[in-house]
N, C-alpha and C positions, 0 to 999 in steps of 0.2 A: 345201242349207243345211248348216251345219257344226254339227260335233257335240263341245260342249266338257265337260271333266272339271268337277266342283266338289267343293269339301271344305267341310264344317263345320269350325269351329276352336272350339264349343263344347268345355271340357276334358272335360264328360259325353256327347257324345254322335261327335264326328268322322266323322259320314256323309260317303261318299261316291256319288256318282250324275251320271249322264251326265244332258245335255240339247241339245236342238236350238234353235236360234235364228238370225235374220239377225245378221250381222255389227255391224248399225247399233244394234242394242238394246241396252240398257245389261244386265249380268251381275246376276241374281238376287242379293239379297243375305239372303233369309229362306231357314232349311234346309226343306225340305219334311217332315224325319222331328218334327225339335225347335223346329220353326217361331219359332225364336232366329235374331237379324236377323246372324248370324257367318257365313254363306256367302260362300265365295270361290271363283273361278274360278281352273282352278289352268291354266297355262301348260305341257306338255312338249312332249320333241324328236320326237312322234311314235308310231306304232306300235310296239314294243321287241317283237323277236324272233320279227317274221311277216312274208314276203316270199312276195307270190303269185306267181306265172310262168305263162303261157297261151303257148298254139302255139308258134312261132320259139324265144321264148325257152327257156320250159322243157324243150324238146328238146333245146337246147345245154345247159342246164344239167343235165339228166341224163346224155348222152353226159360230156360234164369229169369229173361224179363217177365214171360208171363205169371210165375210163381212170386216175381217181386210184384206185379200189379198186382194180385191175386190178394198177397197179402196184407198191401196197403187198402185195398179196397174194403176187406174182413173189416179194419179195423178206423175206418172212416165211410158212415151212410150215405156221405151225398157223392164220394170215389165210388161209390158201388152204384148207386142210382143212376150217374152217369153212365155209366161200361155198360149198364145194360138196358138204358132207355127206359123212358117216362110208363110208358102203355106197360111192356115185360116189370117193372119195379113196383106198379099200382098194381099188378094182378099176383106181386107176391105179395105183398103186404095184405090184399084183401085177401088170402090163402093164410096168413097168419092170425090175422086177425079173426079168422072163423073159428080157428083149432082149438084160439084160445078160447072162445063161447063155450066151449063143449062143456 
């Protein structure tokens, strides 16, 4: 069963609260807090700023972003010193800086 938004449009009180119903029934029109007949159901595009991912997918979608850090890090020192910690990034730099002696 779908699970739709509602708002009060009372000016004193503008509850808002979710509910479940079949499609076929007609939309509450009394607020449950203000029990004033100004309930409306409100229409949006959806869930805003949550995307789940399970097996296949979220596997692809974690390898892309690590290839995207990956490659912003290449090409920014202190992205890259970050990712991999103070102690690990002074033991490569004194690792380069040796080679370069040779």
């Amino acid at each position: 069963m779908p699970v739709y938004s509602h708002i009060c449009h009372n000016n004193e009180c503008h509850n808002e609260w979710e509910d479940e119903y079949s499609i076929k029934v007609d939309p509450p029109k009394e607020c449950p807090k203000c029990h004033q007949q100004t309930a409306q159901r409100v229409i949006s595009s959806g869930p805003k700023g949550r995307v789940e991912l399970y097996g296949a997918e979220l596997v692809a979608a974690l390898k892309a972003d690590g290839k995207k850090i990956a490659k912003e890090a290449a090409g920014n020192e202190q992205k890259y010193a970050n990712l991999l910690g103070a102690d690990k990034y002074e033991a490569i730099q004194q690792k380069i800086d040796k080679q370069k002696r040779r």
